[in-house]
TIDOFI-518044 format. One record per residue (C-alpha): residue number from 1; x, y, z; residue in three letters. Coordinates in pm, whole numbers, plus 32768, in hexadecimal, padded with zeros to 4 digits. Example, Ala and Ser with C-alpha at 12.3 -4.5 7.8 and 13.67 -1.06 7.14 Angstrom:
1  84CE  7E3E  830C  Ala
2  8557  7F96  82CA  Ser
This chain:
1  8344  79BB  80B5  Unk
2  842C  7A09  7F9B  Unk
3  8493  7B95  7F17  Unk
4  8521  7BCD  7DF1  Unk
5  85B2  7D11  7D7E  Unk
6  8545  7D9C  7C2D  Unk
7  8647  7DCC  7B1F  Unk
8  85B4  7F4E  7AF5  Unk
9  8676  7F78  7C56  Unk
10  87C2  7EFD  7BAB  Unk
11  87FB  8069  7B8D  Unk
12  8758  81DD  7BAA  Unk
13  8751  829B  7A37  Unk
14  880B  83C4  79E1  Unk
15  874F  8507  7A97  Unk
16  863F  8460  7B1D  Unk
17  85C2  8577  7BFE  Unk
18  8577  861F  7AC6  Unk
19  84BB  84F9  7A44  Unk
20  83F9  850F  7B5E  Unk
21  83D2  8653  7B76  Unk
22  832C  864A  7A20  Unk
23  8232  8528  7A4F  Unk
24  81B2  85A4  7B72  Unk
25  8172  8714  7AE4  Unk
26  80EB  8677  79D3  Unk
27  7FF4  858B  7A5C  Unk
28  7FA6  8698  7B24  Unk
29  7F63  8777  79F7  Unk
30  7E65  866E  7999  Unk
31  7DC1  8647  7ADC  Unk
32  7C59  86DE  7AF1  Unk
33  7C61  8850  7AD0  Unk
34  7C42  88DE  7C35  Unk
35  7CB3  879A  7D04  Unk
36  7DCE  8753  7DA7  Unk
37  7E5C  85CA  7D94  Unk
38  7E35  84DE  7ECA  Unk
39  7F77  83FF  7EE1  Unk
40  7FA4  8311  7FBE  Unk
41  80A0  8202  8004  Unk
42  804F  80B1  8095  Unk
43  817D  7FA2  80E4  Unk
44  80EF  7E2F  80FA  Unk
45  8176  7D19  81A5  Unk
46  81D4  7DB5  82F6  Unk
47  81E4  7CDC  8453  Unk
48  8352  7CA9  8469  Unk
49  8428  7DB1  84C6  Unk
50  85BF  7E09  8442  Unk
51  869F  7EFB  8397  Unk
52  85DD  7EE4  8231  Unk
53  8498  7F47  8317  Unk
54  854C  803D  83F1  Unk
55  85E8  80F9  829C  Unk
56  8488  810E  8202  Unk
57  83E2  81AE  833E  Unk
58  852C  82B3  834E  Unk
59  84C7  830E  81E9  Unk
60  836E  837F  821F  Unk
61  83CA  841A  8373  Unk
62  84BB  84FC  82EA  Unk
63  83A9  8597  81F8  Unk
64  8292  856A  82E5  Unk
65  81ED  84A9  81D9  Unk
66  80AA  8393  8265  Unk
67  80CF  821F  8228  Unk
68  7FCF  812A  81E6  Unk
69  8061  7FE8  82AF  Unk
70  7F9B  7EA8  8236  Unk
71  7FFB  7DAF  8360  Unk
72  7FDC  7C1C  835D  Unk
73  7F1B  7BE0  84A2  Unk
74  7FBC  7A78  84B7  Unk
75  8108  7AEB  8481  Unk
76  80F0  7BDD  859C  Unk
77  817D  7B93  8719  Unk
78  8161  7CAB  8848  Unk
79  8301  7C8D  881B  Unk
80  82E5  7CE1  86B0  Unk
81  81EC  7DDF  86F4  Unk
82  82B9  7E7A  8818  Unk
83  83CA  7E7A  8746  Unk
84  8313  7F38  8604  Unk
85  8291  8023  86DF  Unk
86  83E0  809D  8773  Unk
87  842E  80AA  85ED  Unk
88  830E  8181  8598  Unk
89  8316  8284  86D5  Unk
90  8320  83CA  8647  Unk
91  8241  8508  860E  Unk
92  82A8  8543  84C1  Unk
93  81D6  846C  8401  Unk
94  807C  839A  8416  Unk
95  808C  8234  8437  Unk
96  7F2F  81B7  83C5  Unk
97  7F3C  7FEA  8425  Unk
98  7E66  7F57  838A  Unk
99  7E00  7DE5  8301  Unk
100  7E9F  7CF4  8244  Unk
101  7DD0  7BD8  8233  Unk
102  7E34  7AB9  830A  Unk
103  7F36  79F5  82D8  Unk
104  7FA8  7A38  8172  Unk
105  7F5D  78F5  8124  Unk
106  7EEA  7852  7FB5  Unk
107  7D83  7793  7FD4  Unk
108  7D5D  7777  7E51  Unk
109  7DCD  762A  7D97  Unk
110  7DB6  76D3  7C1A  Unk
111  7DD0  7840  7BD4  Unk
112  7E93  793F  7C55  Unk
113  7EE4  7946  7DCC  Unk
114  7DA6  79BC  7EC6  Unk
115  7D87  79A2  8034  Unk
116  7C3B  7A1D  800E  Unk
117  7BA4  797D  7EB8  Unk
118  7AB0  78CD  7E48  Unk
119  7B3F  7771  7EE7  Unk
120  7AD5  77C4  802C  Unk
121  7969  77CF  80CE  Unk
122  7911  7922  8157  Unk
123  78FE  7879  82B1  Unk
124  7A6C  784A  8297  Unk
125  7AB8  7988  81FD  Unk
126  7A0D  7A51  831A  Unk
127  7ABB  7975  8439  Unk
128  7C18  79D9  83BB  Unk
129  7BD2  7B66  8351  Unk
130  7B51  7B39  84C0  Unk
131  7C47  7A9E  853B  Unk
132  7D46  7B80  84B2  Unk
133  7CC6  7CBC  8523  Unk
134  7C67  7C59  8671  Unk
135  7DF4  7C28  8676  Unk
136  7E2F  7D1B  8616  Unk
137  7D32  7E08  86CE  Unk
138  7DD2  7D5C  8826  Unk
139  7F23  7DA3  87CB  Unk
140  7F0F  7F02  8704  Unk
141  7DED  7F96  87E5  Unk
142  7D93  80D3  8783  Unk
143  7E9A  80D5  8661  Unk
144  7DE8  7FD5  8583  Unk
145  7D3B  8084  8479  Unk
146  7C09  7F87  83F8  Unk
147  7C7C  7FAA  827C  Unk
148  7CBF  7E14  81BE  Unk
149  7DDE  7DD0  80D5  Unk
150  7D92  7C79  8041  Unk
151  7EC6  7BD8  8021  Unk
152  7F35  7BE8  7E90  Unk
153  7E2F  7CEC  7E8B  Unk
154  7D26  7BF4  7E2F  Unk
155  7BF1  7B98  7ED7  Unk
156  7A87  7B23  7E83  Unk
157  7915  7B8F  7E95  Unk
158  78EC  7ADA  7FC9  Unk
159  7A01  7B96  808B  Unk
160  798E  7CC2  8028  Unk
161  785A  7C79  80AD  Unk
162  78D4  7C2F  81E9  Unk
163  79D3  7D30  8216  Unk
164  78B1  7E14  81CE  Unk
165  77C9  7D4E  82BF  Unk
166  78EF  7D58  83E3  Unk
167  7900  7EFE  83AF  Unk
168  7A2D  7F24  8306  Unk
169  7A95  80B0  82A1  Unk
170  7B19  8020  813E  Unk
171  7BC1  7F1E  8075  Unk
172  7D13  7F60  7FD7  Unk
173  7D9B  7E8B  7E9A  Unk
174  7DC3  7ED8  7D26  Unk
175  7D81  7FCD  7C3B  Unk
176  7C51  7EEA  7B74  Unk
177  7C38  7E0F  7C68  Unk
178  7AFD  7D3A  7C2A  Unk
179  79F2  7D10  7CD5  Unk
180  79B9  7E71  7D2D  Unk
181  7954  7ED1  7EB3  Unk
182  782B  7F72  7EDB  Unk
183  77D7  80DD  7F45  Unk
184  77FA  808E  80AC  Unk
185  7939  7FFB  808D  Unk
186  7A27  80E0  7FBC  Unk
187  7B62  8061  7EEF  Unk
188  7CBF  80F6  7F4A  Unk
189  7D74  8034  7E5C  Unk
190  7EB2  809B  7DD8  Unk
191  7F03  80BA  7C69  Unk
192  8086  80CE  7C88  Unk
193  8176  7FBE  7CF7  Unk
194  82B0  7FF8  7D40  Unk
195  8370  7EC2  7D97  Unk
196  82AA  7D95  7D17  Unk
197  82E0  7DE5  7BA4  Unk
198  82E9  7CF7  7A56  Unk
199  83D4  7D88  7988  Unk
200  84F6  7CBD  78F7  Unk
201  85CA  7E0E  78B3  Unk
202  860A  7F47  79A7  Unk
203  85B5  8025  7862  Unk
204  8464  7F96  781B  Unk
205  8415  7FAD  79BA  Unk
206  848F  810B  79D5  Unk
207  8398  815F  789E  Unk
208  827E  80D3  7925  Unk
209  82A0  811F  7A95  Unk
210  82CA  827B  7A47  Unk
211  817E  8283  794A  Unk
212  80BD  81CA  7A90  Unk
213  810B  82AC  7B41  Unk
214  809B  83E6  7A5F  Unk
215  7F82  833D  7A2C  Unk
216  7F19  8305  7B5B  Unk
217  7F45  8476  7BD8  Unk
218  7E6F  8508  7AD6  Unk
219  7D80  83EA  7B31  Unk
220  7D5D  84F0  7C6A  Unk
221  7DAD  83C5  7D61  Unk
222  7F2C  8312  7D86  Unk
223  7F2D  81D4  7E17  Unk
224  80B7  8167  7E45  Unk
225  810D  7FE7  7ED0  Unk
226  8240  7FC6  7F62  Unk
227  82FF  7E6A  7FCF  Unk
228  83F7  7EB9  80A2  Unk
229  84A6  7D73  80BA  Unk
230  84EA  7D9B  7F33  Unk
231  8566  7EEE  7F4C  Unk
232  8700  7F21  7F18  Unk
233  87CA  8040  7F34  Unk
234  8768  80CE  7DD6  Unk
235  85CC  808F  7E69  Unk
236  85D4  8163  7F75  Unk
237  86E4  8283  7EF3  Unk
238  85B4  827E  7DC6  Unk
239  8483  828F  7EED  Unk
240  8551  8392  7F82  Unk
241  855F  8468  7E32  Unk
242  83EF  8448  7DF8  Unk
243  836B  84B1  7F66  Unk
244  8483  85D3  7F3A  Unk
245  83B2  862E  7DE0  Unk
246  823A  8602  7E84  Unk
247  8239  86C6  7FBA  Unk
248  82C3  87D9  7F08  Unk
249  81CC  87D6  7E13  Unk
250  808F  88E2  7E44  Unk
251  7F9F  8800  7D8C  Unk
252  7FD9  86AD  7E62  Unk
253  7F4D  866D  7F9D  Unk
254  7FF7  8523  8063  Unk
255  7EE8  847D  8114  Unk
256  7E98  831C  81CD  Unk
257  7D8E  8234  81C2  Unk
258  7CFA  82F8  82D6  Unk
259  7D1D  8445  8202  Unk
260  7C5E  839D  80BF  Unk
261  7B4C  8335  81CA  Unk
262  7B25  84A3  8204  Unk
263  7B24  852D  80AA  Unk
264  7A18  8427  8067  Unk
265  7915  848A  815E  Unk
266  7949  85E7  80D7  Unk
């Protein structure tokens, strides 16, 4: 699979941990009166460990901060698995694994790109989420976290049928995303993305990443993507800036997908 890097991470503006500073006191500001804002982070793509992988999981450890992991069952061996583990050993943070689809593959001949569309019979779809999280279950253990990241953050009807059907805690994809889940299977979905952006110039991408974001603070729940095989040295110096800004903040709380599952039975 091919990762590009963003022109907005060509370079980081002028006193950007002011910028910050301001958009997140000021989506706080807007936030309902009397509620703190649930932010969480969740990085797709994972199964194959290195340095890019290694640098994100140093990041969150240093401010203790929880990660949303969305792993690809099929890319996934007990080496690579040994080998992310060793990576993610440490009591300063929560690592919440969880699903990402199968085998990030594209089933649909028109449209935009599905693993889990409308191509595809629900027998097949069910064999594969299946399939992927009995992988995963037999490799994780007790560290798989039943929460499904469709690949491209799209999926149909009938997978959220059966990802409700098979018990899942949640489903995790966009802001919007459409069809909605049902009651008994809650959306996580994140409404800012940090590396797979559209924007021809870095201006235009640093204006609208940093209005996401507000946004979705006052909103009263964050949901940040990460990919952290586009990330450069200008990506993570910026994802180190922003954790520095959110756990000092009184109004934020940084949660996982586990810690949303919580606030929703309350």
């Amino acid at each position: 699979m091919k990762y590009d890097v963003s022109p907005i991470w060509q370079r980081l503006p002028i006193d950007l941990v002011s910028k910050i500073e301001r958009c997140v006191a000021a989506g706080c500001e807007r936030s309902p009166a009397g509620v703190e804002t649930h932010i969480f982070f969740r990085a797709d793509d994972i199964a194959v460990p290195g340095q890019q992988f290694a640098r994100l999981l140093q990041i969150f450890s240093r401010y203790r901060a929880p990660l949303c992991l969305a792993v690809v069952p099929a890319w996934l061996t007990r080496p690579r698995w040994s080998a992310l583990r060793r990576i993610a050993q440490t009591t300063g943070s929560h690592w919440c694994w969880h699903q990402h689809g199968w085998r990030h593959t594209n089933h649909e001949v028109e449209g935009k790109k599905q693993e889990f569309g409308p191509a595809r019979s629900r027998a097949d779809l069910e064999h594969d989420i299946s399939c992927g999280r009995q992988r995963l279950e037999k490799l994780l253990d007790k560290a798989f976290y039943p929460v499904f990241t469709p690949p491209w953050n799209r999926c149909d009807q009938k997978t959220l049928d059966v990802l409700e059907h098979l018990g899942y805690a949640a489903v995790s994809r966009s802001r919007g995303s459409r069809p909605q889940s049902s009651e008994r299977l809650p959306s996580f979905d994140v409404n800012v993305d940090l590396h797979t952006r559209k924007e021809i110039t870095p201006a235009d991408g640093w204006s609208n990443l940093l209005d996401e974001l507000q946004q979705a603070i006052a909103s009263g729940r964050c949901g940040i993507m990460i990919h952290h095989q586009r990330m450069n040295q200008a990506a993570f110096d910026f994802l180190d800036l922003l954790l520095s800004v959110l756990t000092r903040h009184k109004k934020v709380n940084l949660v996982d997908f586990e810690g949303l599952g919580s606030t929703a039975e309350q």
